[in-house]
N, C-alpha and C positions, 0 to 999 in steps of 0.2 A: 327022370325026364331029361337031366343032360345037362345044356349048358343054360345060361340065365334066359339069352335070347331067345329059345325053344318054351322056356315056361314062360316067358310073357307072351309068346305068339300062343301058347296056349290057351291064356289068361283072356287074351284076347277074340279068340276061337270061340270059347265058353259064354264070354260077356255078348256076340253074336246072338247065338243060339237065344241067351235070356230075354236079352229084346228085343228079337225077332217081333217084326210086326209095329213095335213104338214108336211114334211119332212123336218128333219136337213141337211146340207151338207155331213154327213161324209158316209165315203163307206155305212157303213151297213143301212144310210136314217131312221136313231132314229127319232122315234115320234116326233114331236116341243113338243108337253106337256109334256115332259121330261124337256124341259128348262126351264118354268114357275115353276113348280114343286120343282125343285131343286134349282132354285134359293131361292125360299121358302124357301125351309130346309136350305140350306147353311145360310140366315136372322135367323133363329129360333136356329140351332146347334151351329152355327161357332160366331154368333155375339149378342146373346143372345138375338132376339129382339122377346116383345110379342104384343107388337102394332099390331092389327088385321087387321088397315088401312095399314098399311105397308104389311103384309103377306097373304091380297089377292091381285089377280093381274087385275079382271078385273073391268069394267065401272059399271056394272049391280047395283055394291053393295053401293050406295050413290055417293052425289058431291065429297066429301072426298079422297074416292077411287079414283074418276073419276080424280079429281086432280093430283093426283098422278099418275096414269097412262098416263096422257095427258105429263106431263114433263118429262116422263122418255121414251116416244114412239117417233121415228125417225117419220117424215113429208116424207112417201114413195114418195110423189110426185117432189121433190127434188133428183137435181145427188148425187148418194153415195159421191163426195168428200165433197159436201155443210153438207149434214146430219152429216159426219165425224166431219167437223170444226165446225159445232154448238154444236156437244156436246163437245167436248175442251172448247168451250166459255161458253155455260150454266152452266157448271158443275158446277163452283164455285158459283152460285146466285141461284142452285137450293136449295127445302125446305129441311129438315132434312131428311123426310123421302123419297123423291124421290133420296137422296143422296147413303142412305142405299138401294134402291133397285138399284141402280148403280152399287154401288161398286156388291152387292153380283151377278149382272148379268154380270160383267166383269169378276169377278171369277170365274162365272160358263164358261164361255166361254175360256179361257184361259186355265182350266185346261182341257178341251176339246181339243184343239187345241194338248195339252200336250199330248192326250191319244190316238187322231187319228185326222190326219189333213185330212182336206174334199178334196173330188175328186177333180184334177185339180190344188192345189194351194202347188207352191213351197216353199221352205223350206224360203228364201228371202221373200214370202205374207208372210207367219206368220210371221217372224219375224216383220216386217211391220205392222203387227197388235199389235203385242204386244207391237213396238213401240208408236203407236197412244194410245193404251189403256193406256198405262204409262202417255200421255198428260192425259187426260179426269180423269183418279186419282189423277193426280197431282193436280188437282181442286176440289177434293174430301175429303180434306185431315183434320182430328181433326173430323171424323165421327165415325167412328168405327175401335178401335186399331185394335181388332182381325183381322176382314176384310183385313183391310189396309197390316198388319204384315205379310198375307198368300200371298196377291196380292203384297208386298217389295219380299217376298222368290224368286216366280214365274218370278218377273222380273230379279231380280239377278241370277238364272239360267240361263237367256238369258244374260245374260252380259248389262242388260241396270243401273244404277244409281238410286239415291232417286227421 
């Protein structure tokens, strides 16, 4: 495939294709490949990473990948509280870099929540979520400052603690 930036436009190509059609929650029903995406950049901008295994996001691209996609992807077949409490427990025994794609997909989601809450969910669910997400980083923690730093601010707005 060539050089890095060819296989994450790749990678990126692919992850297209997979969520064609998925919809975020929020009023306006933003593309899903808005999320992968940004979480992306958020790993590349915000926390300097150029690890290629990290900054793509799907299976296609080696075991590697696939690795890392496998620990950082919820078991849907699982009720949303179980999925919730496994990631609080995993979080701390995950690798380096399914860690890095945590944190920067908690932040993408958070700042989300920050810019328009989804149809349906009162101001009490976010706050809710932000609480749980503060678990699952709490076990995240000695990963990436930057990250960490923006995802400390986000929570201290909300009034929650280190």
């Amino acid at each position: 495939m060539g050089s890095e930036a060819a296989m994450l436009l790749e990678a990126a190509h692919f992850a297209a294709g997979k969520h064609k059609g998925q919809r975020r929650k929020d009023p306006d029903g933003t593309p899903y490949i808005n999320h992968p995406i940004g979480v992306a950049r958020i790993l590349a901008h915000e926390a300097g990473v150029t690890d290629i295994v990290v900054l793509q996001i799907e299976e296609r691209f080696g075991e590697e990948v696939r690795r890392v996609v496998e620990e950082v992807t919820d078991d849907k077949t699982l009720p949303k509280s179980e999925r919730k409490r496994l990631q609080i427990e995993r979080a701390p025994t995950s690798s380096p870099r399914a860690k890095l794609v945590k944190l920067a997909d908690k932040l993408y989601n958070l700042r989300d929540l920050n810019h328009c809450t989804p149809e349906g969910w009162s101001s009490q669910r976010v706050q809710e979520y932000f609480q749980w997400a503060a678990e699952v980083v709490a076990g995240l923690r000695g990963t990436s400052p930057p990250l960490e730093e923006a995802l400390r601010r986000l929570f201290e707005e909300r009034g929650l603690g280190p």
